[in-house]
N, C-alpha and C positions, 0 to 999 in steps of 0.2 A: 696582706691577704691572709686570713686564717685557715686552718687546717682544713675545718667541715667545709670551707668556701671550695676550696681546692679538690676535695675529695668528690663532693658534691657534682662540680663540673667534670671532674673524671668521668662519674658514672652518666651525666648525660651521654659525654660524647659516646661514651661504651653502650649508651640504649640506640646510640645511632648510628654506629658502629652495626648492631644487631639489624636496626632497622635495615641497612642496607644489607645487608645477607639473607635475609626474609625478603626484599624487597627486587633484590635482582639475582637470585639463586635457588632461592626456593618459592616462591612466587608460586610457581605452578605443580607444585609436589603434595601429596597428603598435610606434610607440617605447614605449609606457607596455607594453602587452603581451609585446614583447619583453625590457625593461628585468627586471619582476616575476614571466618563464614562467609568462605567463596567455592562457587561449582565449581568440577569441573572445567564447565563450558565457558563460564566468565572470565575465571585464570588465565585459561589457552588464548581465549582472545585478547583479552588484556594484558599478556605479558611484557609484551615491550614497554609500554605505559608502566608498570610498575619497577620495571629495572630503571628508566629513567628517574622516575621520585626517587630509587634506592642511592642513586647517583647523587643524588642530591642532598639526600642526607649524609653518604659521605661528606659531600663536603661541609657539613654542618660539623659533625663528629670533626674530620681536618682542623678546620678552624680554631675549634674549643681545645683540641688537642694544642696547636699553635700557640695557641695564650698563656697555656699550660707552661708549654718548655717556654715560650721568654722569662715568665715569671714576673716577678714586681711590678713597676710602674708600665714597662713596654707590656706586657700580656697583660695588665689588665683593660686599657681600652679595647684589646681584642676580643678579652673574654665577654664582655659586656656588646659588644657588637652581634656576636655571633648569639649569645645565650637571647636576646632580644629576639634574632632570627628564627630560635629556637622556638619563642615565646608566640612569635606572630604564627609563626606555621602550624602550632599547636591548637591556640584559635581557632585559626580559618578550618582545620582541619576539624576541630569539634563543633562546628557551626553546620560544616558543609558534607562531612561523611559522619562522624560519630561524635558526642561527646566524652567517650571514653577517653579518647585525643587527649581532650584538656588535662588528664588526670595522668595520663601514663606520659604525654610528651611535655607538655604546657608546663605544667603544675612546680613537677622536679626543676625546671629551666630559674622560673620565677623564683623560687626558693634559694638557688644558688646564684643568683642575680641577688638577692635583698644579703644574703650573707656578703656577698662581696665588696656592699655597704657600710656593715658594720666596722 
């Protein structure tokens, strides 16, 4: 696995890492609010919803982290499981709430998925 392959999936896990700190702690604060152009009103309601997806992307973030520390041949089918995961979620997530998704979640996954390749 090469360096940028590596470093690459670092920084996913570490966007998802953020995502779940945005996603189950700050949610319903001025920054989580301003971050995802959310009321107020829709935040408060939605909060438990949004801590759950932040959960989630822990474990996304876990996983890629996991791949990480096996290293070589053991962490890379992992990495390539979980970055896929990464990739669908990105997707569905820029189809179905924004397409920015694709470009902040999606995009970086697929790019350290094709280096992982080389």
């Amino acid at each position: 696995m090469t360096l940028a392959a590596q470093v690459l999936i670092a920084f996913v896990a570490l966007l998802h890492v953020y995502f779940l700190v945005l996603e189950m702690f700050l949610w319903d604060t001025p920054r989580g609010r301003k971050v995802f152009g959310l009321t107020p009103e829709f935040s408060a309601a939605s909060k438990s919803l949004a801590a759950n997806q932040g959960l989630y992307n822990g474990f996304l973030a876990a996983g890629l982290i996991w791949g990480l520390a096996l290293g070589g041949h053991e962490g890379w089918h992992i990495e390539i499981f979980f970055l896929a995961c990464v990739i669908v979620a990105g997707v569905y997530g820029a189809v179905t709430v924004n397409r920015k998704i694709l470009f902040i979640q999606a995009f970086p996954a697929l790019i350290a998925l094709v280096l992982l390749h080389l």
